[in-house]
C-alpha positions as CSV (number, residue, x, y, z in Angstrom):
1,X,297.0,17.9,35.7
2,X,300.6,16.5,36.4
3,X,303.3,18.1,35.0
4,X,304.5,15.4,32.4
5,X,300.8,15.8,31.5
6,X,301.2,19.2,30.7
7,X,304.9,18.2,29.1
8,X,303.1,15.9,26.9
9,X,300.2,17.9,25.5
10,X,302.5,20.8,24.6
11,X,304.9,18.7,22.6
12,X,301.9,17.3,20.9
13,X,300.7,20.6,20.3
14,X,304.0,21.7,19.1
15,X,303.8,18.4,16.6
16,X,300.4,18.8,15.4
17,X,300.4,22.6,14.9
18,X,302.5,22.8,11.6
19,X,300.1,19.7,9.9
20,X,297.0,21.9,10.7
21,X,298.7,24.7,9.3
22,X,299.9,23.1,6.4
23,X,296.5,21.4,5.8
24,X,294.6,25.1,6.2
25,X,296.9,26.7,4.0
26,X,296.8,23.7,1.1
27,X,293.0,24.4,1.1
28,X,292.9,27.5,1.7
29,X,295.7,28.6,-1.6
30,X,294.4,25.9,-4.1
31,X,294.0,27.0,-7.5
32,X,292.3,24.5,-9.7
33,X,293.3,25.4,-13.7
34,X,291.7,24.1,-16.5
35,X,292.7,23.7,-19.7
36,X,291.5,23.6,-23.0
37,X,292.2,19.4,-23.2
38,X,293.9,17.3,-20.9
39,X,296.2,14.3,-23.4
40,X,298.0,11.2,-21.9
41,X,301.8,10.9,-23.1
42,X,302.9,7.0,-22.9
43,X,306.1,6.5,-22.0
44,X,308.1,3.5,-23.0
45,X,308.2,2.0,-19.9
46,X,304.2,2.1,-19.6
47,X,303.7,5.7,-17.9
48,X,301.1,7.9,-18.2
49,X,302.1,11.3,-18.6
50,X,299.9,14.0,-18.3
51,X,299.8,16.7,-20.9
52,X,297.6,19.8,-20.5
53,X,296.5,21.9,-24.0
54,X,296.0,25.4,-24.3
55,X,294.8,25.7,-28.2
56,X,295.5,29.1,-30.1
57,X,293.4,31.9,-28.3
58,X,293.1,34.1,-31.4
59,X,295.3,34.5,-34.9
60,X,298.2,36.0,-33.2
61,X,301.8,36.0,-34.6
62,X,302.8,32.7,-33.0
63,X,302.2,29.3,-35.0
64,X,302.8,25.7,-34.0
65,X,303.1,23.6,-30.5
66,X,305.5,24.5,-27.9
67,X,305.8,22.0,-25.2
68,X,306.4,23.7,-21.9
69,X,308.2,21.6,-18.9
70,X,308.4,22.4,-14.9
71,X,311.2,22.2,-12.9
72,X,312.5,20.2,-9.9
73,X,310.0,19.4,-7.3
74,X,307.3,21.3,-9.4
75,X,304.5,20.7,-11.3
76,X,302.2,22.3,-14.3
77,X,301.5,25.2,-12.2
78,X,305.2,26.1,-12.3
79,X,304.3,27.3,-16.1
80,X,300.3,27.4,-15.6
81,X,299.2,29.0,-12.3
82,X,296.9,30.9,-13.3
83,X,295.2,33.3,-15.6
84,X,297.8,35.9,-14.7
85,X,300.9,33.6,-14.1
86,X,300.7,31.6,-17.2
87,X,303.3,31.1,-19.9
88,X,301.5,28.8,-21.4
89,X,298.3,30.6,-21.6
90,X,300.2,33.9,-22.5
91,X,301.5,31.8,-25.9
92,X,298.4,30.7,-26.6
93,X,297.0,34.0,-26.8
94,X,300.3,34.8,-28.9
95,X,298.9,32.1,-31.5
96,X,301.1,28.9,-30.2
97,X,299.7,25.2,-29.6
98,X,300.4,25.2,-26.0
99,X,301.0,22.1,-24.5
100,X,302.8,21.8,-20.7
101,X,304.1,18.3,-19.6
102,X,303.9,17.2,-16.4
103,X,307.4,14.6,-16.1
104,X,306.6,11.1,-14.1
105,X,305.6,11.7,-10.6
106,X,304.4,15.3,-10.9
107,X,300.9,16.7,-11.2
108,X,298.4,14.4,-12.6
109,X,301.2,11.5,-14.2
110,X,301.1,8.3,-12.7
111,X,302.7,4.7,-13.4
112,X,301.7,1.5,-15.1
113,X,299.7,0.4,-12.0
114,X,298.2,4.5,-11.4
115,X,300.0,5.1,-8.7
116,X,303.0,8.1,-8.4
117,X,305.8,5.5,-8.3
118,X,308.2,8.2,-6.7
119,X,310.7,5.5,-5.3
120,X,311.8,4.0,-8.9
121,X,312.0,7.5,-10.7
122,X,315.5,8.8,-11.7
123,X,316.2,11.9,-13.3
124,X,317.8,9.3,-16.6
125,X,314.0,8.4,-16.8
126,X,312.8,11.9,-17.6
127,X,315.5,12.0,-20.9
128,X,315.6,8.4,-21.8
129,X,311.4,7.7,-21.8
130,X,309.5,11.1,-20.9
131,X,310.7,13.7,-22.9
132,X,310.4,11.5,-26.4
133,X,307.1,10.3,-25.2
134,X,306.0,14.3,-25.5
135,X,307.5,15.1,-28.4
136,X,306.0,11.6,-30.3
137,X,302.2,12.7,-28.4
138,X,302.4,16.4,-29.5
139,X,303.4,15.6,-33.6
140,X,300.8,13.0,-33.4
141,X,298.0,15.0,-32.0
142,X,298.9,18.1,-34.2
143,X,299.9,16.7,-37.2
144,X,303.5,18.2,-37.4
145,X,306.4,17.4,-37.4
146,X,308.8,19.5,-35.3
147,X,308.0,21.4,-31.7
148,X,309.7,24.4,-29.7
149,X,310.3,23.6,-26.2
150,X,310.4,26.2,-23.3
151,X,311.9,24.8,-20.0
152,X,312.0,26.2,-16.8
153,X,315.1,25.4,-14.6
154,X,315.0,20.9,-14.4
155,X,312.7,21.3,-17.6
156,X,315.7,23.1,-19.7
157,X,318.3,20.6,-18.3
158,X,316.5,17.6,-19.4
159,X,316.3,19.0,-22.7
160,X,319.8,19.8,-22.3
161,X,320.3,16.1,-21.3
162,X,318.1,14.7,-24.0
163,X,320.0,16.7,-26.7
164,X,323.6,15.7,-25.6
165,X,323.1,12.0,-25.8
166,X,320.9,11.5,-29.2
167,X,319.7,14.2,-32.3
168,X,316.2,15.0,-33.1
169,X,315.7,16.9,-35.9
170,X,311.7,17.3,-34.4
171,X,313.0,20.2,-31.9
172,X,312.8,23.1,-33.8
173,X,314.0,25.3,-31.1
174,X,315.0,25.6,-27.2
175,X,314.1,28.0,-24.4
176,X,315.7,27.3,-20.9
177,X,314.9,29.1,-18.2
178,X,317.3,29.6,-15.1
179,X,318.8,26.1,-16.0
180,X,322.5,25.4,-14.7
181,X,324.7,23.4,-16.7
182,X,328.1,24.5,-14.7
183,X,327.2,22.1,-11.0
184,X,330.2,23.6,-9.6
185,X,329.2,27.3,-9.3
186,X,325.4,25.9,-8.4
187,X,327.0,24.0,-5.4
188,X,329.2,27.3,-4.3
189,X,325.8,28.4,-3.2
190,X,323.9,25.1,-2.5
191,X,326.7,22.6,-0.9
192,X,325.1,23.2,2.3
193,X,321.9,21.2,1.2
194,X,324.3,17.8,0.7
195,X,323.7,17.6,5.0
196,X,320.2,16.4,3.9
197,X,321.1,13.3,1.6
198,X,321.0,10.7,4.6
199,X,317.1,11.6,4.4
200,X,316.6,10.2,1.1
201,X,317.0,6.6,2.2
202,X,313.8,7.4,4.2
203,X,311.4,7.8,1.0
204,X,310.1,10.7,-0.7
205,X,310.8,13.6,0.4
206,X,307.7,15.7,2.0
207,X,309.1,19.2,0.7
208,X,306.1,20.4,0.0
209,X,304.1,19.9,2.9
210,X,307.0,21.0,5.5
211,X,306.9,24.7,3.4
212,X,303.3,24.6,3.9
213,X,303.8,24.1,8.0
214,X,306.2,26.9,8.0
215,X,304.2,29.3,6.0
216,X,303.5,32.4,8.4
217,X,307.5,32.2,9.3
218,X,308.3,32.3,5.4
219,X,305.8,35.1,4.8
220,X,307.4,37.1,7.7
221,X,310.9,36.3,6.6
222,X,312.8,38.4,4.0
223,X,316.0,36.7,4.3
224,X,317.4,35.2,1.2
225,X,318.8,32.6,3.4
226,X,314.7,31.2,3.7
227,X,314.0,32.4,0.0
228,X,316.7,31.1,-1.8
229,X,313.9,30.3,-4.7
230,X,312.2,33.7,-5.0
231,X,313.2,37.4,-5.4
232,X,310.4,37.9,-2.6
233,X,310.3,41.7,-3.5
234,X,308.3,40.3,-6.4
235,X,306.2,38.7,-4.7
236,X,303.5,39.4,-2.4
237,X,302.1,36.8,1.2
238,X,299.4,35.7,-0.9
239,X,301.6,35.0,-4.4
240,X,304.0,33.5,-2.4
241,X,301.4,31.3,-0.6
242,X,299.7,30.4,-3.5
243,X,303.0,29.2,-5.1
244,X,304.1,26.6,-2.4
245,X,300.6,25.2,-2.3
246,X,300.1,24.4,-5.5
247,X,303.5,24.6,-7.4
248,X,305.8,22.8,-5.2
249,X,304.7,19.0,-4.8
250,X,303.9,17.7,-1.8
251,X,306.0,15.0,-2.0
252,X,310.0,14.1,-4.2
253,X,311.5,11.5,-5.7
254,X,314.4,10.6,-3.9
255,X,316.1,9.2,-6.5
256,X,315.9,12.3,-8.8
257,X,316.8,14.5,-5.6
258,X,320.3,12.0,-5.1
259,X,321.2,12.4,-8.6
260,X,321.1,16.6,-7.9
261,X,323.2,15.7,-4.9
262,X,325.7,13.9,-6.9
263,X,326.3,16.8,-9.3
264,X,326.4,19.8,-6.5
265,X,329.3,16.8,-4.5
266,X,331.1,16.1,-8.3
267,X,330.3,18.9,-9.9
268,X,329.5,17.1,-12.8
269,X,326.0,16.8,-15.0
270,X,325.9,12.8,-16.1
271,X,323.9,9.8,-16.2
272,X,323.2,8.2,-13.1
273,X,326.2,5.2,-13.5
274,X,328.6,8.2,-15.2
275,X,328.3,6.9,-18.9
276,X,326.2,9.8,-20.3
277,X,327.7,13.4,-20.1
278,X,324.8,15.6,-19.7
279,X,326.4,18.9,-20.2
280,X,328.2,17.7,-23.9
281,X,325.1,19.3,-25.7
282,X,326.4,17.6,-28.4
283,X,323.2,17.6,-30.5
284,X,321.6,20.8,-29.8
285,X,322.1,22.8,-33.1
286,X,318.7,24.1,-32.9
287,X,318.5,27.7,-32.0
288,X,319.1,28.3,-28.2
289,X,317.5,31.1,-25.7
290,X,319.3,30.6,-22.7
291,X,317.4,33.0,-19.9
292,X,319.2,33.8,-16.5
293,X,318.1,36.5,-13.4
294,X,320.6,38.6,-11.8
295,X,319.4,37.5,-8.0
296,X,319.3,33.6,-8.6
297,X,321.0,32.1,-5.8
298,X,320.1,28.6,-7.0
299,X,321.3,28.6,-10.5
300,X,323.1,32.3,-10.7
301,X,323.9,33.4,-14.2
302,X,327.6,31.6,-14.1
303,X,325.9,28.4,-14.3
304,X,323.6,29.3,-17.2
305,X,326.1,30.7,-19.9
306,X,328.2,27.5,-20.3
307,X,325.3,26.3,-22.1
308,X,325.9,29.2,-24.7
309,X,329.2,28.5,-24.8
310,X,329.0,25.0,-25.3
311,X,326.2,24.7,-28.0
312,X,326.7,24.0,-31.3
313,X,324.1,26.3,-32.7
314,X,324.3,28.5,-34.9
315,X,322.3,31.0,-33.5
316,X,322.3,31.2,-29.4
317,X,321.3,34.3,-27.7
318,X,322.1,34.8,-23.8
319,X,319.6,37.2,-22.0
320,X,320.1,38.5,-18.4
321,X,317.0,39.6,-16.3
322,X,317.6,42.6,-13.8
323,X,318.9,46.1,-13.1
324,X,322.5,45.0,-13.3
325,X,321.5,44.4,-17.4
326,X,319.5,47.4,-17.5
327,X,316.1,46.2,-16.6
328,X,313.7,47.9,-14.1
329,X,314.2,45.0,-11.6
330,X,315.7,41.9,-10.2
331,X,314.3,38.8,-10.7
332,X,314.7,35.2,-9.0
333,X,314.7,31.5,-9.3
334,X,311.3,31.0,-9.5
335,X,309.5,35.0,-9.6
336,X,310.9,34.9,-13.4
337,X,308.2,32.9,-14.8
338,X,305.7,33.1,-11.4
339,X,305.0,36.7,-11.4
340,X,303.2,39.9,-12.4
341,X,306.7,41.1,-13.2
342,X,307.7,38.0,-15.3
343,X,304.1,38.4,-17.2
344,X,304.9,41.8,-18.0
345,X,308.6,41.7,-18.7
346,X,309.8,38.2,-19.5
347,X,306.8,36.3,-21.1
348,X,307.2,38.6,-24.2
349,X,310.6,38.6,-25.1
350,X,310.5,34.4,-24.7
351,X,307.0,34.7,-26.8
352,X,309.2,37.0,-29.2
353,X,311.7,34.5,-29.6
354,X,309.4,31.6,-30.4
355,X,307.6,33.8,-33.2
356,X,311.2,34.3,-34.8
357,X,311.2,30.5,-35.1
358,X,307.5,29.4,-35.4
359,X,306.8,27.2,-38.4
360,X,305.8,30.1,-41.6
361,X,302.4,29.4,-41.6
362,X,300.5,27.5,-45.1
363,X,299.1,30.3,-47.7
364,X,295.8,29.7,-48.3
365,X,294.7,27.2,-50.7
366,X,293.1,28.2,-53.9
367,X,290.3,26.2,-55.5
368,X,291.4,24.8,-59.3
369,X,289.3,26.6,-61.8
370,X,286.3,24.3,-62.8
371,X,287.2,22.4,-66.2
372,X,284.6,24.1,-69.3
């Protein structure tokens, strides 16, 4: 064999090697959940929104829905993993109506014409069309008339976003999780990332599937450099594995991604043409659990407390995870709802919180004496 033969098969070697990897690993890692009903949410503008139900597991302290949301480039199984990494199952064994939302373009939702539509999806379409969707699905199904949400990172600021351009009396209370409102102390650590924007003119953004390629290099790595997402002392190679096959999408809207680039280059959280300010929080009067971990490097804890500051709410309580606020350990972006840790430390004060401000449950009726 000539050499440019030999040139030619090792580049396509070098090529095809991470796409077998990333295949093996995507079928090797899957984790299928299933949950107690799967409901459609439709949006205004004709999408179907997946919503998956985890009913009350037993007469626990917890009443009412809570509609839980994922976070950038995520999907249910950012909040529904599995048995063991489940907020939403976790509630439901609390007592709570558990219903997580997977936005447009995520998971299981699709378009009007079933397809994932990533190219027309902007993060002003989550707030303006798929978070009151939710709400309207969840009161209907349940018969009530006011929900609690818990979001995690993207799922907090749309509910941030949502609640500084309209009211609605129907949220009875917010949990965010690791969600920055300040985008100038996000882009002190992330301004490096604004090299990639030229790709988004390409399409959707294959995120997902170039992790999976580079899997053994991640799982060898314990640079925070290469996990900027994770705490990865809190997690092992097969937790870690398991959460870039079936957490992170395979594929991003570019449009949502530009809009992040906009507010790490600005500094600024807006609507997409700079009318809406995102970070007023005008409207959010319902109680407020704003969550932060010491070791973020995405959103630290500088970006999270403006949205304490800011609030109108009567009642807002900050809480920092890790040893620097006198916890047992540090926590990360995404370990501090996808880990054994987070199951056993941070799932109970959030599932604390929502029983403080669960609907008080009906006394029993009575039956009228019968009439002599």
């Amino acid at each position: 064999m000539s050499v440019p033969a030999v040139l030619l098969v090792i580049a396509v070697l070098i090529v095809l090697a991470p796409v077998a990897i990333a295949l093996w690993v995507t079928r090797r890692y899957r984790i299928e959940t299933l949950p107690d009903e799967r409901h459609v949410a439709v949006t205004g503008d004709g999408w179907h929104l997946a919503m998956h139900r985890y009913r009350p597991r037993a007469e626990g302290p917890g009443a009412g829905p809570v509609i839980l949301c994922h976070g950038l480039l995520a999907n249910r199984a950012n909040l529904d993993l599995d048995d063991r990494r489940s907020l939403a199952r976790h509630l439901s064994r609390e007592g709570f109506d558990a219903w997580v939302l997977e936005l447009r373009g995520a998971g299981l939702s699709r378009d009007e014409k079933g397809g994932r539509g990533l190219t027309r999806i902007t993060f002003d379409d989550y707030v303006a069309h798929d978070l009151p969707a939710a709400i309207d699905t969840v009161c209907r199904e349940t018969g009530v008339d006011e929900v609690q949400w818990v979001g995690h990172s993207m799922g907090g600021m749309v509910l941030y976003a949502y609640l500084s351009t309209r009211d609605d009396p129907r949220v009875r209370s917010a949990t965010t999780i690791a969600s920055p409102l300040d985008f100038q102390v996000v882009a002190r650590r992330t301004r490096s990332l604004l090299r990639l924007r030229p790709l988004l003119r390409l399409g959707p953004v294959s995120l997902g599937w170039i992790l999976r390629g580079m899997l053994p290099f991640l799982r060898m790595s314990e640079s925070e450099k290469v996990h900027i997402g994770v705490l990865r002392e809190n997690l092992t190679g097969r937790e870690l594995s398991e959460i870039l096959v079936n957490v992170i999408e395979g594929f991003g809207a570019p449009g949502v991604l530009a809009q992040f680039g906009d507010w790490l280059e600005r500094g600024t959280f807006a609507s997409r043409d700079g009318k809406l300010d995102y970070g007023a929080l005008t409207h959010l009067r319902c109680p407020l659990l704003a969550i932060a971990a010491d070791k973020d490097l995405l959103t630290p804890p500088a970006s999270v407390t403006p949205a304490v500051d800011r609030a109108p709410s009567p009642e807002k309580v900050y809480r920092q995870f890790g040893r620097a606020s006198g916890d047992d350990r540090d926590f990360g972006h995404g370990d501090i709802v996808l880990s054994d840790a987070a199951r056993e430390r941070v799932y109970p004060v959030i599932a604390d919180w929502l029983v403080r401000h669960a609907p008080k449950p009906l006394p029993p009726r009575t039956e009228a004496p019968a009439v002599q």
